[in-house]
C-alpha positions in Angstrom: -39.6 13.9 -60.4 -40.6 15.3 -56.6 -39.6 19.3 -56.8 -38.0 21.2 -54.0 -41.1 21.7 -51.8 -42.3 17.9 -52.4 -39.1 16.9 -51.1 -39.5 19.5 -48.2 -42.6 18.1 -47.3 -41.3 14.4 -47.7 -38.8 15.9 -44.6 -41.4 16.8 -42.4 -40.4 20.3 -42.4 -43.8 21.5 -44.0 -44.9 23.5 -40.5 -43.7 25.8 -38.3 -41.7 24.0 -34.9 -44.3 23.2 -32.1 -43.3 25.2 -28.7 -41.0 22.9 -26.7 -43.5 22.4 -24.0 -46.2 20.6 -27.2 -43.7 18.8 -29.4 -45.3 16.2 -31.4 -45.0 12.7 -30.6 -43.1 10.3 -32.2 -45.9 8.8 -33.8 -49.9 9.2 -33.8 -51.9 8.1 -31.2 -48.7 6.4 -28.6 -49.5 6.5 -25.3 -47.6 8.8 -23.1 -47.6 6.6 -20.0 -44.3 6.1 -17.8 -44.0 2.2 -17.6 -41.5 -0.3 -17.7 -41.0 -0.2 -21.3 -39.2 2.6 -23.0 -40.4 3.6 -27.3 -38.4 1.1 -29.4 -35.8 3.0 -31.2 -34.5 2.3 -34.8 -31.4 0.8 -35.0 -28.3 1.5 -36.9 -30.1 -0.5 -40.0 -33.0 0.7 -39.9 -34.9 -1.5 -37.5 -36.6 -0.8 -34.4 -35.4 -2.0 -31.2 -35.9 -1.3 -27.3 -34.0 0.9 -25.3 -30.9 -0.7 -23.6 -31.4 -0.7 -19.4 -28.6 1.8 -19.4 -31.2 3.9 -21.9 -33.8 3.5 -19.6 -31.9 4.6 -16.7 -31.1 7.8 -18.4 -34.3 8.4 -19.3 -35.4 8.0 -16.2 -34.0 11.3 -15.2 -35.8 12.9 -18.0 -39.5 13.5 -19.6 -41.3 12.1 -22.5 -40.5 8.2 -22.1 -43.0 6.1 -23.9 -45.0 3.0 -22.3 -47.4 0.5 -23.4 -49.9 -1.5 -21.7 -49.3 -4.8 -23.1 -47.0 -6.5 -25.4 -49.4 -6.8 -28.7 -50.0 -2.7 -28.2 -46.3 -3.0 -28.6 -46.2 -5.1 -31.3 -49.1 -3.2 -33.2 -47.3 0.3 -32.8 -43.6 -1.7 -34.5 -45.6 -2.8 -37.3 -47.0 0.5 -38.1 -43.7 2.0 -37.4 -42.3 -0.6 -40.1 -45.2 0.3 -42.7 -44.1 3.9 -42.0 -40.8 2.8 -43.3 -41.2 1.4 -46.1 -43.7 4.6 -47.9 -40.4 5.6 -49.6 -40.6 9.5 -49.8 -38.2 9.6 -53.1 -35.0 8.8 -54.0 -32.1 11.1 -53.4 -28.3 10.6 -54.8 -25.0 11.8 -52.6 -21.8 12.6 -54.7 -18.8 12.5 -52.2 -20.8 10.0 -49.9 -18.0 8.6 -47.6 -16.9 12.0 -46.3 -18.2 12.9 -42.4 -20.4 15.5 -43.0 -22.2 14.0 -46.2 -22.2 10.6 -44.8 -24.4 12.2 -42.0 -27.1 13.8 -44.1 -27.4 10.3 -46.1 -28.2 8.5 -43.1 -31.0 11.0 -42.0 -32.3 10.5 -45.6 -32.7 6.8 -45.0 -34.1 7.1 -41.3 -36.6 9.4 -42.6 -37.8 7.0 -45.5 -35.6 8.0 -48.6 -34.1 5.6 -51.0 -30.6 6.3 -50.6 -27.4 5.9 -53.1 -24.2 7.2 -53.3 -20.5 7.4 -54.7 -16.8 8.0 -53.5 -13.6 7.9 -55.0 -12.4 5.0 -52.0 -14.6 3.3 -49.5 -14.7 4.8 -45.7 -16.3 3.8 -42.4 -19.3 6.0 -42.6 -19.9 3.8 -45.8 -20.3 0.7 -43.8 -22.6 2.1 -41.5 -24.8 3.6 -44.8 -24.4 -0.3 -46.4 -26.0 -2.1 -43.4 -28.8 0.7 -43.3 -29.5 0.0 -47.3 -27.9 2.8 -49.2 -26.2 1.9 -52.8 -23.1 2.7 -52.6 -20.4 2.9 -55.5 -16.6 3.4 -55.6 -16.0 6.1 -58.3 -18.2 8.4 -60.2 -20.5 7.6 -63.5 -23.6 7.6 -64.3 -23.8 4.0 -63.6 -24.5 5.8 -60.2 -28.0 6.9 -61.6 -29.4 3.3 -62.6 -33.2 3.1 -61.3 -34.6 2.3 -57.8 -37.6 1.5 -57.3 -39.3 4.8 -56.6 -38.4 6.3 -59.7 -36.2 6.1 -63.0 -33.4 8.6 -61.8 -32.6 10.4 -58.6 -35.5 13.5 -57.1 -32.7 15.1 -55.7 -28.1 15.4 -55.6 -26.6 16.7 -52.9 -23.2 17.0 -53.5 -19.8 17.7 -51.0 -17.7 20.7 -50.7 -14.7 19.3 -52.1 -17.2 17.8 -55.5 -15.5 19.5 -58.2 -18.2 21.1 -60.8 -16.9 19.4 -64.0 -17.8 15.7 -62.1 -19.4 13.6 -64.5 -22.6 12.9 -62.3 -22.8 16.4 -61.5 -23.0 17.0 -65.0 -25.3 14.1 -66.1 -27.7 15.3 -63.4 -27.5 18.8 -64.9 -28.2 17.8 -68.7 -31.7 15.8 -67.5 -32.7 18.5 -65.0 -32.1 16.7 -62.1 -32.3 19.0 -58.7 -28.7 20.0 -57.9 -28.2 20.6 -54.2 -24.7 21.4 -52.5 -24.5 20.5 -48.9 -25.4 24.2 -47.7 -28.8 24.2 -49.6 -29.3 20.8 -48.6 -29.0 21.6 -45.1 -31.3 25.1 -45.4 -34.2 23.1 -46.7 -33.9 20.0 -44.2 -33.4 22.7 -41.2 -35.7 25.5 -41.9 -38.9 24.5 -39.8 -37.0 23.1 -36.7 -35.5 24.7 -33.9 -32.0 24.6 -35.1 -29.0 24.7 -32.9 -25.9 25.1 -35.2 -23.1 24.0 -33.5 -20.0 26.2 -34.8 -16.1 27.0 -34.3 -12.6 26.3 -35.8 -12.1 23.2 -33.2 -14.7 20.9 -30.9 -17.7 21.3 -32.9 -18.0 17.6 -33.1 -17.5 16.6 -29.2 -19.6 19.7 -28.4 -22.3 18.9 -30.8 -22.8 15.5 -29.9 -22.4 16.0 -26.2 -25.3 18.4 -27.1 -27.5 15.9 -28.8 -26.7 13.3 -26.4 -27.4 15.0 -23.3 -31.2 16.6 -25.4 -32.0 12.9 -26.1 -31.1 11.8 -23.1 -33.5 14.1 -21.5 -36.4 13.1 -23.5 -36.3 15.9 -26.1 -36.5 13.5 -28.8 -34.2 15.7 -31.5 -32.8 15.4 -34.7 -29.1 15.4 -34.9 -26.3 15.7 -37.3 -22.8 15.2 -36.4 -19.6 15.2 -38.6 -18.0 12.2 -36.9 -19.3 8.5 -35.5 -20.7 8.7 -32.1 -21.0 5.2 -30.2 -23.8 6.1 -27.8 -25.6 7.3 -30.9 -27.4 4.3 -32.7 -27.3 5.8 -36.1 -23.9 6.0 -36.0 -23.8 9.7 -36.6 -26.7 10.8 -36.4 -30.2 10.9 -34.1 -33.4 10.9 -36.2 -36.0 11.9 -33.6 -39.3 13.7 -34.6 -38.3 17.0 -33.3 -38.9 19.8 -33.0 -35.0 20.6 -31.6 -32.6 19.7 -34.3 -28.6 19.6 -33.5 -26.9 20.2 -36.5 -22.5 20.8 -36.2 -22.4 23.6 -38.6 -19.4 23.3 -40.8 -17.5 26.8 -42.2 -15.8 25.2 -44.8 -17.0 26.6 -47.8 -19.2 29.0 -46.5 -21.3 25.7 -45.4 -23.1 27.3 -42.7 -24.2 30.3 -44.2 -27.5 28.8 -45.8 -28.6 27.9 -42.1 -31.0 30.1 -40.0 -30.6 28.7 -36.5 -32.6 29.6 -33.6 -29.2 28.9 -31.2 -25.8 29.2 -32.3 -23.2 28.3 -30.6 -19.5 29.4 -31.6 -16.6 27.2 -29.8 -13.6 29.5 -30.9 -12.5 30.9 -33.9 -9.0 30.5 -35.3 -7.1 30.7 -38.5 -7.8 27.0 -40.5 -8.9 26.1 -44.3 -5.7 28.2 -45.5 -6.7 27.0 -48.9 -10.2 28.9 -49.1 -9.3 31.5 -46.2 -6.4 33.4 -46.8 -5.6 34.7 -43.3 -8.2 35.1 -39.9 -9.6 38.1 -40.9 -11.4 36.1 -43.5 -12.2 32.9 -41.1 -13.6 35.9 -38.5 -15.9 37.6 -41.8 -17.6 34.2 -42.9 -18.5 33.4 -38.7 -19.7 37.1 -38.2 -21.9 36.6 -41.0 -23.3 33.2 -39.8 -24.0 35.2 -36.5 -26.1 37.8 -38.3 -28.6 34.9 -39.6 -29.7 33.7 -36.6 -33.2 34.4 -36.0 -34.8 37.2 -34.4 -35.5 36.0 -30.8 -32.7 33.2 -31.0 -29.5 32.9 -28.8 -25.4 33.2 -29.6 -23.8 31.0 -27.3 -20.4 32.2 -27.0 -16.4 31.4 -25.9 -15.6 34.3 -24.0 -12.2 32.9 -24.1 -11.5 33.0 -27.5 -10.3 36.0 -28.8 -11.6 35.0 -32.5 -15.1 34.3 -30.8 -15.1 37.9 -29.1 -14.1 39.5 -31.9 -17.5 38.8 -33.7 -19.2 40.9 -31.3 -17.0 43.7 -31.5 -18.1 45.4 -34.3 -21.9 45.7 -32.5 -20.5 47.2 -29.2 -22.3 50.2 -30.2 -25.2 49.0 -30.6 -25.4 46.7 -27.6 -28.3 46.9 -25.1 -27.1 45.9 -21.6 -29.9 43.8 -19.3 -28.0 44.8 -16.0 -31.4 46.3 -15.1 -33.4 42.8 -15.2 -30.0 41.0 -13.7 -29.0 39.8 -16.7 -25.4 40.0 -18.3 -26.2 39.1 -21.5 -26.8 41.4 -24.2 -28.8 42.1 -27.2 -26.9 42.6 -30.5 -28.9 44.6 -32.8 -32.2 43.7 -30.7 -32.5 40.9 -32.6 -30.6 37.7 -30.4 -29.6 37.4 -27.0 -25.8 36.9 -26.3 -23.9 33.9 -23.9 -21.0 33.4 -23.1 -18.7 30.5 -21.7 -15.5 30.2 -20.2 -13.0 29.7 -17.7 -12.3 33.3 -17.0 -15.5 34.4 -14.5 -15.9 37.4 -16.8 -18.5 34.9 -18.9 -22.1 33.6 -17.6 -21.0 30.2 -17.3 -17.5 29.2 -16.1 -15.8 26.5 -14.5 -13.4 26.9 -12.0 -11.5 24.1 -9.5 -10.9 21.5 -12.5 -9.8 18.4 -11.1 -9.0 14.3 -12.4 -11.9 11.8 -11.4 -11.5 8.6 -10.7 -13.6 7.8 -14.0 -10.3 9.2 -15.7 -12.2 12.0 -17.0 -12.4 15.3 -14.7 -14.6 17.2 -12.4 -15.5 21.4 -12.2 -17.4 23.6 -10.1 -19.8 25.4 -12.3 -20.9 29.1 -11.8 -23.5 30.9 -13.5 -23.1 35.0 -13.5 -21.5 34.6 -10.0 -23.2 32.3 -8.4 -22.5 28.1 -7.7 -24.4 25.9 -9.5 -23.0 22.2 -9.7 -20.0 19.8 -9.3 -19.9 18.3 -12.8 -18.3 14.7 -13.8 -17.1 14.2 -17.3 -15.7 10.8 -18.3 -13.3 13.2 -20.8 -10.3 14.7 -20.0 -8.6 17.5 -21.3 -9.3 21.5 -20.6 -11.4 21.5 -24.0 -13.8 19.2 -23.1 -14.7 21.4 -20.0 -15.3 24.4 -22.3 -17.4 21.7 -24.5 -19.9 21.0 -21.8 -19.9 24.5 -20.9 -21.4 25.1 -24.1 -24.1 22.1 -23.9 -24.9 23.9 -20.4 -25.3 27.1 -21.6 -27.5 25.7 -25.1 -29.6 23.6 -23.1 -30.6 26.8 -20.3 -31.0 29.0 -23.6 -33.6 26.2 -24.9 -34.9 25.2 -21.9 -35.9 28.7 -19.9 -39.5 28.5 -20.4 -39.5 24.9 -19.4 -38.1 24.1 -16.0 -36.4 26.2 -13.1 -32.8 26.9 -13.6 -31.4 24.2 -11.0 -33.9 21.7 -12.3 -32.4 22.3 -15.6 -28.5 22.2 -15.0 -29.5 18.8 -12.6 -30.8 16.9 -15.3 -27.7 17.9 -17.7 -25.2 17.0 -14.9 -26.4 14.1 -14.9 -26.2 13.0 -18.3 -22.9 14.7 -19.1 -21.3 12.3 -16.6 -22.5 9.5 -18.8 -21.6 10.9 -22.3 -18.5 8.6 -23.6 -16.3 10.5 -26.3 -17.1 10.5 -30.0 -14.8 8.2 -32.2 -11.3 9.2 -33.2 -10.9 12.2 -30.4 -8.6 10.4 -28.0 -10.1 7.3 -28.4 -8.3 4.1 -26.9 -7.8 1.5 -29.2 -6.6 -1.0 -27.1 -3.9 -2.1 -24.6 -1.2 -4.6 -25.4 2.1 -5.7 -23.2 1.7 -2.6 -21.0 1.6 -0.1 -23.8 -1.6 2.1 -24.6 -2.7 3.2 -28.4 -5.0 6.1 -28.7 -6.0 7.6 -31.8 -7.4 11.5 -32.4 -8.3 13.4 -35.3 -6.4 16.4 -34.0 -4.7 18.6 -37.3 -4.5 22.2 -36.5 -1.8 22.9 -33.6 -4.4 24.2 -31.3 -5.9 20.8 -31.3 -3.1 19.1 -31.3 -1.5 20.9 -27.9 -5.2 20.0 -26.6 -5.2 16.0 -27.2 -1.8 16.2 -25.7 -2.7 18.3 -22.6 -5.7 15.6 -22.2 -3.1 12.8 -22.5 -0.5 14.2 -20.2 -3.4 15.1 -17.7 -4.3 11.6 -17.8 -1.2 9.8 -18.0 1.2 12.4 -16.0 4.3 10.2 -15.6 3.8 7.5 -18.7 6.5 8.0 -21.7 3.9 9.6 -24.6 5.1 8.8 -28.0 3.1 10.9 -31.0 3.0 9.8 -34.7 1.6 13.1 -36.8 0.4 12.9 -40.4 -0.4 17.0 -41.1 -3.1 17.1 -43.5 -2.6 19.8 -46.6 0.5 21.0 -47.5 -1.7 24.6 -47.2 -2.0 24.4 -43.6 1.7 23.0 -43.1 3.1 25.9 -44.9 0.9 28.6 -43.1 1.0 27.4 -39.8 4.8 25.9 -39.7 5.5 27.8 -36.8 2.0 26.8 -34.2 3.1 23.1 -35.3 6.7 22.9 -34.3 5.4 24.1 -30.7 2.4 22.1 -30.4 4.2 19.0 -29.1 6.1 19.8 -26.6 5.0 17.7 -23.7 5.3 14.7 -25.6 8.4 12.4 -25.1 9.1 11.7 -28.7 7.2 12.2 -31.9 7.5 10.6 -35.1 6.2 12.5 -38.4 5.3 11.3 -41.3 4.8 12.5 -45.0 2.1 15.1 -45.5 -1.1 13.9 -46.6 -1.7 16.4 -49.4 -5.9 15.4 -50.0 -7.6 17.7 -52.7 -4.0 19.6 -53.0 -0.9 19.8 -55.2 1.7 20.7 -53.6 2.5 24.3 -54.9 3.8 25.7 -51.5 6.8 23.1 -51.3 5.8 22.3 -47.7 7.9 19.4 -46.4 7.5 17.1 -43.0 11.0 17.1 -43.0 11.1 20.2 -41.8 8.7 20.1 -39.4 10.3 17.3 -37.7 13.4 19.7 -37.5 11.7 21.9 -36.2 9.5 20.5 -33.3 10.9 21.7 -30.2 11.1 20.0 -27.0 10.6 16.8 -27.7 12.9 14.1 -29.9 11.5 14.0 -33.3 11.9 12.0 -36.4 10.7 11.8 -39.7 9.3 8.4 -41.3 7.5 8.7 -44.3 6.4 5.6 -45.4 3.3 4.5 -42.8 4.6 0.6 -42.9 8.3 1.9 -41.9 6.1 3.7 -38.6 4.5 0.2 -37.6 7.8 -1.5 -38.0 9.4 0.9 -35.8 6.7 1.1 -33.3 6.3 -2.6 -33.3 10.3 -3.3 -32.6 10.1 -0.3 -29.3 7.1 -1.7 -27.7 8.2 -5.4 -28.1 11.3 -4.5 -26.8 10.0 -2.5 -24.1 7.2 -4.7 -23.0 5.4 -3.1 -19.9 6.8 0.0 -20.2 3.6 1.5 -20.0 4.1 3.5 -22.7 1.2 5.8 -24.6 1.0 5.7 -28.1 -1.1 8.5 -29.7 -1.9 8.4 -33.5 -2.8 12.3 -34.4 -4.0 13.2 -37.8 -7.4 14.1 -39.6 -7.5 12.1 -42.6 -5.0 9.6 -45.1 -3.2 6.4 -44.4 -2.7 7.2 -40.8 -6.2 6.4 -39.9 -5.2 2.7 -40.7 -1.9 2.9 -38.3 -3.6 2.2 -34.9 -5.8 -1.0 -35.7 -2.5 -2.3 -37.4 -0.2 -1.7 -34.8 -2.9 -3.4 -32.5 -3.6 -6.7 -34.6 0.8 -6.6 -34.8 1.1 -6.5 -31.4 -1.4 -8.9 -30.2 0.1 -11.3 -32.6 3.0 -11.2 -31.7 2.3 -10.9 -28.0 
């Protein structure tokens, strides 16, 4: 059985991170010459392929493409690439596979040359992705999971989600034969420790931001490791990027206390809000566990800041007195504790980096002027819409000058992310368009706290102004329903009509009574029903759009998790076949 620091070393993490201007290549002996052909990548299974034209344009704006002379040097660095592949480093077991942040740290496993298996109580789409790339996957939990692979006779390593109760009969099988227990916090601690790690935190945009981060660090030859809690369709590993290093992008989850085993040399901290009302039991808490995950990074790191969140600011409050102000070097950042320097972002120019002037673009996205500490920088193009998404590239703006100071002039620096943040697409389920059929235009978002609920909308609005918008809301925890009854029935107010369905109650019983009934009473504004069956909802939305046909009506499917994540590809295949 591999031990703790075998399995470290089997992650590459047995070294302290080369300086970003020295960063290993991505594998012995490649030649670092700029021609036509960019280093094959591996593909979402596992194999290697070359970089689309559209990769190769972007890294053309960048450093650190790799060439080759001739087609057989090509072929000779594949097939030792391939043999890397298959010197399995050990087999590791995930209990709780299908979820969005495990599913993530499986796929890593497997890039980086671990046999792979899993379980779940149901299937998911992070499952697929895992099956193609060769994981075993199960549906339920036994020790059935366990059978040999063959590396070993029973797993090196568990790594087990949050929501894993400790009584789980492979939990407990793994403890009675002395298998290594890991939950995803000490998971992450050991993968992480010897990189550069830029935790990507915050109650809401953590996801976008992160992989608008690892995008836009790929894209610009950095060659990082990335972890991100949802699919990302630029990224070819689905949800993750398994580069060599030494940067790794990790979204840093607080559910939990998740991202309290993680020493990162950047964090960045998108807001902070009241959320996880079943472990938290009111913001004071959710502001405790983030000041703590500020006090680990590491001495010399950065905190990359909202300064428009008043959660966000609050976590450097309680080190006013001890802040060191740089006004004398022309800096406005400040030194908490001596230990970290201090960002912030924002569209108030009281922060480093703002935007101001935010605009549509004809890309359907939106355009901002960028300042830094007074001064213009940069028109920037997004392809998103929607006031958070500026804020979210503020925050890949402000990371990437934080890692990047040493390296290249600031205007050098910001011109290369420009570019590349003009190209970055979306990650799945965050107002992603499904399809269009008969006039009538089906998005889907993973929006369920009101905050991000009022943002998908704002994005929507801003991008359809004068189309009729008709929501469908499954809230997810009767927890958060009950606690935040009040932010939801005014979160949907410049929608035209909004149908809610039955709660979708996840790991809970519901002990608070909370009803969806009576937060479709409530809603103000808009009309608003309540439908609690999920086939009832297609019925009805079927019949209005038939009925309706180029109406040009916006259909936006808004919840996190349950049977509503199946609505929008039904409502599509209905529509088309009936169209």
């Amino acid at each position: 059985m591999a031990s703790s620091c075998a399995l470290l070393v089997a992650f590459g993490a047995t070294t302290a991170a080369a300086p970003a201007k020295s960063r290993p290549r991505r594998w012995a002996g490649a030649p670092r010459r700029r021609l036509g052909l960019s280093a094959p990548r591996r593909s979402r299974g596992g194999a290697l392929r070359a970089r689309s034209g559209d990769e190769r344009a972007r890294m053309s704006h960048g450093e650190g493409s790799l060439g080759f002379g001739s087609g057989g040097e090509v072929g000779k660095w594949e097939e030792e690439m391939e043999k890397e592949k298959k010197r399995k480093k050990g087999w590791v077991h995930f209990v709780g596979i299908g979820g969005s942040g495990v599913s993530a740290l499986a796929m890593l496993a497997l890039e980086q040359g671990f046999e792979v298996s899993g379980s779940d109580i149901k299937w998911s789409s992070f499952m697929d992705q895992l099956q193609r790339a060769g994981a075993r996957l199960f549906i339920g939990h036994s020790i059935a999971s366990f059978e040999g692979l063959t590396v070993s006779a029973q797993p090196d390593a568990v790594v087990i989600s949050s929501a894993i109760p400790k009584d789980n009969v492979e939990i407990l099988h793994a403890k009675s034969v002395g298998i290594p227990i890991y939950k995803r916090d000490g998971w992450l601690k050991m993968i992480t420790d010897k990189y550069n790690l830029i935790a990507v935190s915050g109650t809401h945009g953590k996801s976008t931001t992160a992989a608008m981060l690892s995008y836009v660090l790929d894209s610009m030859g950095d060659n990082p490791i990335a972890v991100v809690g949802a699919n990302v369709p630029q990224f070819s590993g689905g949800n993750i990027i398994s580069g060599s290093g030494p940067n790794f992008v990790l979204e840093a989850d607080e559910y939990d206390s998740c991202f309290l085993g993680l020493s990162p040399y950047i964090a960045v901290v998108t807001n902070v809000e009241w959320d996880h009302v079943d472990i938290f039991p009111d913001e004071g808490d959710v502001e405790n566990i983030f000041r703590q995950f500020v006090h680990r990074i590491r001495t010399g790191g950065h905190l990359i800041l909202c300064g428009d969140s008043p959660g966000a600011c609050k976590l450097l409050s309680e080190s006013a007195n001890d802040v060191v102000s740089n006004r004398s070097t022309g800096s406005s950042s400040a030194v908490l504790n001596h230990s970290y320097s201090t960002t912030t972002y924002g569209l108030s120019d009281n922060n480093d980096w703002c935007a101001s002037s935010i605009t549509p673009n004809s890309q359907g996205g939106q355009r901002y002027v960028l300042h830094y500490r007074g001064r213009k920088i940069a028109n920037i193009d997004l392809l998103l819409p929607g006031v958070h998404n500026v804020l979210n590239s503020l925050a890949v703006i402000a990371s990437v000058a934080a890692l990047h100071k040493d390296r290249n002039s600031l205007d050098s620096t910001i011109d290369s992310v420009r570019i590349h943040l003009s190209t970055f697409k979306g990650v799945s389920r965050r107002f992603e368009l499904l399809g269009t059929v008969n006039g009538c235009q089906i998005y889907d978002d993973y929006a369920h706290h009101p905050t991000e609920v009022r943002a998908v909308l704002q994005a929507a609005r801003q991008k359809f102004p004068s189309q009729a918008l008709w929501v469908v809301f499954q809230a997810h925890t009767f927890s958060r329903v009950s606690a935040l009854m009040s932010e939801f029935s005014t979160a949907f107010s410049i929608a035209d009509h909004v149908i809610v369905s039955e709660i979708y109650g996840g790991r809970e019983t519901n002990k608070w009574n909370a009803d969806a009934r009576d937060l479709s009473a409530l809603i103000s504004g808009p009309s608003a029903e309540y439908i609690p069956k999920m086939d009832d909802v297609l019925d009805k939305l079927v019949l209005k759009i038939l009925s309706e046909k180029n109406q040009e009506t916006v259909i936006l499917i808004i919840g996190s998790t349950g049977d509503i994540v199946t609505l929008g590809p039904k409502l599509l295949r209905a529509l088309q076949g009936k169209s």
